[in-house]
C-alpha positions as CSV (number, residue, x, y, z in Angstrom):
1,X,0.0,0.0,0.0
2,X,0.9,3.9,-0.8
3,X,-0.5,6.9,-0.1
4,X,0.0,9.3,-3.1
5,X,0.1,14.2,-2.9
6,X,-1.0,15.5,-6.7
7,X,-0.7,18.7,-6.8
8,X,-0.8,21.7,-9.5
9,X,1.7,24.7,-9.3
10,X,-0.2,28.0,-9.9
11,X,1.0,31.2,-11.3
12,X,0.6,34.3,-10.0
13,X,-2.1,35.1,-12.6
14,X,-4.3,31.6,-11.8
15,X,-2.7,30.0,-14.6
16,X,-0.9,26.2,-14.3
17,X,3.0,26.8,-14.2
18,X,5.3,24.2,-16.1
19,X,8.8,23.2,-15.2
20,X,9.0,24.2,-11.7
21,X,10.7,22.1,-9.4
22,X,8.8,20.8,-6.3
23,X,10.7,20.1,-2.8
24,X,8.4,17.6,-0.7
25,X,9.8,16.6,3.0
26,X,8.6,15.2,5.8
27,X,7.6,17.9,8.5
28,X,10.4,15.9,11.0
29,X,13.1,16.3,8.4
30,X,15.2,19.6,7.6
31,X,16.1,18.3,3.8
32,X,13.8,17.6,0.9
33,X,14.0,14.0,0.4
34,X,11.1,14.0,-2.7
35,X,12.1,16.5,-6.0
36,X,9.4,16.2,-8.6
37,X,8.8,18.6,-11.6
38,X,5.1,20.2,-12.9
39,X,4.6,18.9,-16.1
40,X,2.6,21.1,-18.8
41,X,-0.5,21.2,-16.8
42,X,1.1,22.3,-13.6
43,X,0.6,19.2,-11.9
44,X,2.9,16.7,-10.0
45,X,2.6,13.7,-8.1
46,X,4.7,11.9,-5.7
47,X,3.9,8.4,-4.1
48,X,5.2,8.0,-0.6
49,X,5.0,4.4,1.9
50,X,1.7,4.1,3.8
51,X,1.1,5.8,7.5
52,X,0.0,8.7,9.1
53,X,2.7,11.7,8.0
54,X,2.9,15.3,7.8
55,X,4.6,16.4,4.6
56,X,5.5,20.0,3.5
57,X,5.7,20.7,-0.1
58,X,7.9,23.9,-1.3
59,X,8.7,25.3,-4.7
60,X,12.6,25.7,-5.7
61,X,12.5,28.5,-8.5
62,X,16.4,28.9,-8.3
63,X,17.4,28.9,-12.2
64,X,13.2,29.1,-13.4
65,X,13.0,31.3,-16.0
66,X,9.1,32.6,-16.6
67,X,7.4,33.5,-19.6
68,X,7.4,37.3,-18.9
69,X,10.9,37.2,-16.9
70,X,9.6,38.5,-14.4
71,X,10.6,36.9,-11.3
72,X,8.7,34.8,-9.0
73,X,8.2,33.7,-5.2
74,X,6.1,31.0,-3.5
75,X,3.6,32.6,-1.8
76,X,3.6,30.1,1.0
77,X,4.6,26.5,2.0
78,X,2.2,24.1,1.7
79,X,1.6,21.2,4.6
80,X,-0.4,18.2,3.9
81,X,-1.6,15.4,6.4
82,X,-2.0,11.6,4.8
83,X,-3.5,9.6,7.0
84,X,-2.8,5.8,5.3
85,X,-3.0,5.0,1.8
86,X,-4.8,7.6,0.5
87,X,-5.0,10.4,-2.1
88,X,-4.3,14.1,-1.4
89,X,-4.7,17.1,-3.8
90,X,-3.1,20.2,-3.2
91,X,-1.5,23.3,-4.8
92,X,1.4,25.7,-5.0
93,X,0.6,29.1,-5.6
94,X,3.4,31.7,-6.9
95,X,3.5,35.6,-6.5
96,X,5.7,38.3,-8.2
């Protein structure tokens, strides 16, 4: 069994965000242990082992390069909860 995060990465004008790298770790770690990319939808997915876990999910934009150059930020980081083998949806949303 596996519990499975989907998420989409969202830019700053409500629009999926390819190609942006997403650091997942579990909330007792310091490191990212997870790295997983948003395809051209936006989304990612990550499986993970069964069990009750907290995991926080960030966005590394070191080296992205937007459309419009402009730069961006993650607005905030993103916690989810998995209870056992399960499904959770989520999302990343950027800022300028």
């Amino acid at each position: 069994p596996y519990s499975v995060i989907v998420g989409t990465v969202w830019g700053p004008d409500d629009r999926p965000v390819y190609g942006v790298k997403v650091k997942i770790r579990r909330a007792k770690d310091k490191k990212p242990k997870w790295e997983v990319y948003s395809d051209h939808n936006g989304e990612f997915a990550q499986r993970f082992p069964a069990g009750e876990c907290d995991y926080i999910l960030s966005a590394d934009l070191k080296g992205f390069k937007p459309a419009d150059g402009q730069p961006l930020r993650l607005a905030q980081e993103v916690t989810v909860h998995v209870y056992y083998d399960e499904r959770q949806d989520t999302g990343l949303h950027l800022t300028r």
